[in-house]
Each structure stands twice: as structure tokens, then as C-alpha cells.
C-alpha positions as CSV (number, residue, x, y, z in Angstrom):
1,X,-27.8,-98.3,-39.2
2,X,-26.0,-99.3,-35.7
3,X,-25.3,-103.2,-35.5
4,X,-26.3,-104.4,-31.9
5,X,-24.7,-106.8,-29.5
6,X,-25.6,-108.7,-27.4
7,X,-24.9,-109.6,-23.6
8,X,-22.6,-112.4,-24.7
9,X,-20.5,-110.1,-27.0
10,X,-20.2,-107.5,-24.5
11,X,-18.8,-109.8,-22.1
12,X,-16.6,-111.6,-24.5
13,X,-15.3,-107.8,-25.6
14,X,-15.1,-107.1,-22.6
15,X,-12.6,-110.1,-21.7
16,X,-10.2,-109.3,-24.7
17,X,-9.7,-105.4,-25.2
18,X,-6.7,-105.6,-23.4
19,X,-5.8,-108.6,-21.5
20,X,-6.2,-111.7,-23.9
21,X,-5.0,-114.7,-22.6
22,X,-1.9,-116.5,-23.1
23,X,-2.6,-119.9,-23.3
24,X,-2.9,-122.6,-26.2
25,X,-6.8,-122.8,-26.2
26,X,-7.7,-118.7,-25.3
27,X,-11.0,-119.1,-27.0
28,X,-11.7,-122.5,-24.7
29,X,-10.4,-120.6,-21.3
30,X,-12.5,-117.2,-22.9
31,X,-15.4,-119.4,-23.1
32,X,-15.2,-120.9,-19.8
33,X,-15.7,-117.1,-18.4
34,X,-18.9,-116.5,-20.3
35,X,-20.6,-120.0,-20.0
36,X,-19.8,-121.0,-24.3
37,X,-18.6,-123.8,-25.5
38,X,-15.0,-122.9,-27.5
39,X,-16.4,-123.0,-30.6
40,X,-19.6,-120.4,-30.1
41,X,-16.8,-118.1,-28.4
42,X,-14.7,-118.3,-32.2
43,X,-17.9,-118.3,-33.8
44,X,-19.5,-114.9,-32.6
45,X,-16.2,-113.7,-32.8
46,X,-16.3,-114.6,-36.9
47,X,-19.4,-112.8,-36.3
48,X,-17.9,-109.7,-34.8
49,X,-15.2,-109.0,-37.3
50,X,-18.1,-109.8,-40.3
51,X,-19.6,-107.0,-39.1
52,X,-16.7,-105.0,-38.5
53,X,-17.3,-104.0,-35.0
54,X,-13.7,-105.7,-34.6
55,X,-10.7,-105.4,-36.9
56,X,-9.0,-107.8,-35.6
57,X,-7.1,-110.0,-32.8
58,X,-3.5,-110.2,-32.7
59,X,-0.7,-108.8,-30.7
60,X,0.8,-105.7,-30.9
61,X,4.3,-105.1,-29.8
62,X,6.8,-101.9,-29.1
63,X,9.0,-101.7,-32.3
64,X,12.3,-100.3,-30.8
65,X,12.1,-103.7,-28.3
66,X,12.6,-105.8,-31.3
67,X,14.9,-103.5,-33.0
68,X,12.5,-101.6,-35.4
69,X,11.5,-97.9,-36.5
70,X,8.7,-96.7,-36.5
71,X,7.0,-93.4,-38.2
72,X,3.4,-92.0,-38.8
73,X,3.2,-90.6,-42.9
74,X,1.0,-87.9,-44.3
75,X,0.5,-87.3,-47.7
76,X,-1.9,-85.2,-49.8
77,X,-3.1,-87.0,-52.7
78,X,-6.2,-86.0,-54.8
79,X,-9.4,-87.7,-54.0
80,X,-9.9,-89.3,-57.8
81,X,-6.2,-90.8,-56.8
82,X,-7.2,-92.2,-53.1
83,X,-7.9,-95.9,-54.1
84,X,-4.7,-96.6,-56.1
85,X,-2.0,-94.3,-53.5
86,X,-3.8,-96.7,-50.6
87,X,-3.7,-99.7,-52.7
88,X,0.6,-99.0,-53.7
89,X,1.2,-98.0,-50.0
90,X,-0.4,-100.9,-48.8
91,X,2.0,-103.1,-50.3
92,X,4.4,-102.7,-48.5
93,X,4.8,-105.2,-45.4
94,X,6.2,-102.7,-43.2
95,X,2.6,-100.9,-43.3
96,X,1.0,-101.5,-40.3
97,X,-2.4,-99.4,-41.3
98,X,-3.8,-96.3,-43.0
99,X,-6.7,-93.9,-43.2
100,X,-8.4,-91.0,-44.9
101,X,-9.4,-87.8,-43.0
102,X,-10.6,-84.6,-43.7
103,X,-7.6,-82.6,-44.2
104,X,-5.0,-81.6,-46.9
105,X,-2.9,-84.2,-46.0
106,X,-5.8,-86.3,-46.3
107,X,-4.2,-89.7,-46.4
108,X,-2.1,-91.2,-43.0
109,X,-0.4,-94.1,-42.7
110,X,2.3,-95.7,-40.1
111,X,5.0,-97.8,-41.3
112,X,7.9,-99.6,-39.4
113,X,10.5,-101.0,-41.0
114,X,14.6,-102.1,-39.5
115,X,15.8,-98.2,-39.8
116,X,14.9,-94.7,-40.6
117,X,16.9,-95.0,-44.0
118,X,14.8,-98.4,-44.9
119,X,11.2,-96.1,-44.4
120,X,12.6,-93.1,-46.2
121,X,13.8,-95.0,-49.1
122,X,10.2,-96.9,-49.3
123,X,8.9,-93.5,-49.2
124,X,10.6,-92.2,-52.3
125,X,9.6,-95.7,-54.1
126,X,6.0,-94.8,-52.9
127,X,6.3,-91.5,-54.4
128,X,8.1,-92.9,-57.7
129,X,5.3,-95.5,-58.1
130,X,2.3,-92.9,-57.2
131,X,3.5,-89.2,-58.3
132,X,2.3,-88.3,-54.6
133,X,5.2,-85.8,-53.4
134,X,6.0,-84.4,-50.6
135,X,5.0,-87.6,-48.3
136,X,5.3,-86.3,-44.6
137,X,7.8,-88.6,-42.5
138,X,6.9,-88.3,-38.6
139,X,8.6,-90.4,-36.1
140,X,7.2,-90.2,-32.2
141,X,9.8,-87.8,-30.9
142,X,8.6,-88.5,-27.5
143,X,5.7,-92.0,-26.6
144,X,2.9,-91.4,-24.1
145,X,0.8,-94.8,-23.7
146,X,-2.7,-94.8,-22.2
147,X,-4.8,-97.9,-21.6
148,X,-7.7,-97.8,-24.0
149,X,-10.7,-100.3,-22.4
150,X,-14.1,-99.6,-22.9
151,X,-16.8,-101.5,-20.1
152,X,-19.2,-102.7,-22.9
């Protein structure tokens, strides 16, 4: 069943894809641009993420900048094991996300962490704690960003 939006939610979608605003009341200045009061702005935005149309707001930042690796993981792990690998890799605080696909390497995940040695060595603890072997390690070689906006 597809959840609708409305109008409102468009245009508050709209305003924060990819240019949400620095300020110290961004749902009050959001709110002023699509005639709400700053609370109705947080609470259809509640509203949004209950229904998982939006994972989440936050920033995202370029690893290397701050002095970080980073790396995207693939491992193959048997579909009566999915639950717990996810649950093991997802303690770890330098996992950013991860997801199932249709593949033999079925399970991805990206992970940044202060150096290459620091992911490789949380790797082999993943694999120690799981049985999963042969995780795939595969750093950007080479980064080509695109400006992802969609006119709701």
C-alpha cells in the first residue's frame, strides 16, 4: 500500500533534501516558508519518519576532511543467519548503514573508522564474532558526487 502526502509535506521535503538551514530554530525559519507554525513543521516531520518515507535528518560530512576512512563491505552470509550478522555489524559505531540485496554477497554495509588498519581489524572481529568469512573490503578508489533532489 503507498502512504500519500500531502501538499504540505511536499513542500516541506521539498525545502530540506538538500539545503537545510543553518540556523538555531530551522524548523521555525522551515515553517515560515510553508505558512506552519514551528511545531506543525516538527510534527508532520515525526509524522514523516513514523511512516518511514524519511530515515532521517542530520548532516552528512566527507570523511577524509575530518581525517577518517572510509570503505563499502560485502559479505555473504546465509539467509537463516541475516538478523544476527546485521545485528553484530551494527554494533559497531563506525557503521554508518547496511542493506540486504539480492546477490551472493547479499549483505553491504559502509563503515568509516580513523584508518584502514582500524576497519580491517573490526572486520576480522566481525568475522570472529559471526563465522561470516571472506567479508569484502572496498574503499572508493576514485569519488564522483551528484546532487540527488527530487521536486516532490
Amino acid at each position: 500500500m503507498k502512504t500519500r502526502i500531502d501538499d504540505t509535506d511536499r513542500l516541506i521535503l521539498n525545502l530540506i533534501q538538500s539545503d537545510f538551514p543553518v540556523t538555531s530554530r530551522p524548523f521555525e525559519w522551515i515553517g515560515k516558508q510553508v505558512g506552519l507554525p514551528e511545531n506543525e513543521v516538527m510534527d508532520r516531520l515525526t509524522n514523516l519518519k513514523n511512516k518511514n518515507i524519511i530515515r532521517r535528518i542530520g548532516g552528512n560530512f566527507v570523511p577524509e576532511k575530518l581525517g577518517y576512512v572510509s570503505t563499502l563491505c560485502a559479505a555473504r552470509v546465509p539467509e537463516s543467519r541475516i538478523e544476527d550478522f546485521m545485528a553484530a555489524v551494527n554494533q559497531y559505531p563506525g557503521v554508518t548503514h547496511n542493506y540486504l540485496r539480492e546477490n551472493p554477497f547479499n549483505i553491504w554495509f559502509t563503515f568509516i573508522a580513523r584508518s584502514m588498519a582500524e576497519i580491517e581489524a573490526n572486520l576480522d572481529k566481525i568475522s570472529s564474532e559471526t563465522g561470516i568469512v571472506g567479508i569484502l573490503n572496498l574503499p572508493a578508489t576514485r569519488t564522483f558526487k551528484i546532487k540527488a533532489q527530487f521536486d516532490l
